[in-house]
C-alpha positions in Angstrom: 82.6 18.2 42.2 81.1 14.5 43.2 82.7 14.4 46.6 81.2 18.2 47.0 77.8 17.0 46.3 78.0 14.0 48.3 79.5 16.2 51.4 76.6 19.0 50.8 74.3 16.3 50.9 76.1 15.1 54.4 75.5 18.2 56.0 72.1 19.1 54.6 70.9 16.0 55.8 72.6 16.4 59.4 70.8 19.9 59.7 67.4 18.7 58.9 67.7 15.7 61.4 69.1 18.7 64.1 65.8 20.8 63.2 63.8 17.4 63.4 65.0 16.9 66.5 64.5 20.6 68.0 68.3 21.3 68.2 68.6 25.1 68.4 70.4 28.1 66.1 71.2 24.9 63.5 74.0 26.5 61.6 75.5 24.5 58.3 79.2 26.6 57.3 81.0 25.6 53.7 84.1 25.8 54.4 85.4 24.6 51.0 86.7 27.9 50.1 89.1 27.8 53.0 91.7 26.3 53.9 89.9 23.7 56.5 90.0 20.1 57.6 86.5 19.3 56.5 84.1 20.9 53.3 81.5 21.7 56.0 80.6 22.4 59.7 77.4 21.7 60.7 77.0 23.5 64.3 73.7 23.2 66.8 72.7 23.6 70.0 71.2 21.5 72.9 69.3 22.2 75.5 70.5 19.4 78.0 73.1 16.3 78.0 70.0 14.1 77.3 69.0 16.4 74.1 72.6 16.6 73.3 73.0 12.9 72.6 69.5 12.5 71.2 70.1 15.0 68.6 73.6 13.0 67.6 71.8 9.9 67.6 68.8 11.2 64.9 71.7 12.4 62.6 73.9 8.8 62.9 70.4 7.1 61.7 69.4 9.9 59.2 72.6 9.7 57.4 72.9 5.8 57.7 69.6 6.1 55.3 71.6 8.2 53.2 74.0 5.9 53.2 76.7 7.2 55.1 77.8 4.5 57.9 81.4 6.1 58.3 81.2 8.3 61.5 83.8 8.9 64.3 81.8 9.9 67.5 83.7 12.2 70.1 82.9 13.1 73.1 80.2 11.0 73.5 80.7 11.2 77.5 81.0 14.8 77.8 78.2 17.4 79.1 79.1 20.3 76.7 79.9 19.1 73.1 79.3 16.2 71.1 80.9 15.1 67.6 80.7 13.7 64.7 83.2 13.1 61.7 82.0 12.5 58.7 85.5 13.1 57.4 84.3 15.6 55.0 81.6 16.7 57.3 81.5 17.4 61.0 78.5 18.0 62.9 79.1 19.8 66.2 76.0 19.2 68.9 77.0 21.6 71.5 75.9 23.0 75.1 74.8 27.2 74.7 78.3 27.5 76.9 80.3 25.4 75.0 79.3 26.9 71.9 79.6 30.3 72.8 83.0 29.6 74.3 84.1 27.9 71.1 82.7 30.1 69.2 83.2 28.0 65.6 80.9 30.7 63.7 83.0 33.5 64.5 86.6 31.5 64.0 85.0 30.6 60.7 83.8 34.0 60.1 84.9 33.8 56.4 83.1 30.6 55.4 79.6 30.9 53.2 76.8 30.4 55.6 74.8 27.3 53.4 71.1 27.9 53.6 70.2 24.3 54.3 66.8 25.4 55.3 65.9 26.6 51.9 67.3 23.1 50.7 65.4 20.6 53.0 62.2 23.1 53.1 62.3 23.0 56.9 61.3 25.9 58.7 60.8 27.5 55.9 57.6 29.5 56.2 
């Protein structure tokens, strides 16, 4: 139950840092029902290769205020997807292509959609 609370907070964190950062259709999946290599997906959207890697960089330095230091970074050279693994979390910063090509939210179609937004009180009018 800990190491679900502390990966919850992981990925609630990551989304409001995407939604601080104007990253787009900010998507959080808990996947801890299924059978999965992580508890949670956090999927978003960039509008360029420049938004892209700002919108990994704000969630590297919201988390390390959290206190989570302990992220791989792939793809840091690519134009279409960016990630990071949080092992228990990974935040996916994608292109619109890339992520309609990959198409996580369908593949995980099963998952509970978390409503981060109610959680962090962002957006939330």
């Amino acid at each position: 139950r800990e190491m679900y609370e502390e990966s919850r907070e992981i990925a609630v964190a990551a989304a409001g840092a995407l939604f601080e950062g104007k990253g787009e259709d900010i998507a959080v999946l808990d996947l801890t029902a299924l059978p999965s290599c992580a508890d949670f997906f956090v999927i978003a959207t960039g509008n360029s290769v420049v938004h892209m890697r700002s919108l990994t960089e704000r969630v590297l330095e919201a988390l390390i205020k959290h206190g989570f230091r302990n992220a791989k970074i792939e793809g840091q050279e690519s134009t279409s997807w960016i990630l990071l693994d949080y092992p228990s979390v990974l935040v996916h910063v994608f292109s619109s292509e890339a992520r309609a090509f990959y198409g996580l939210e369908r593949l995980w179609g099963d998952a509970e959609m978390l409503d981060w937004q109610q959680e962090t009180g962002l957006g939330v009018e």
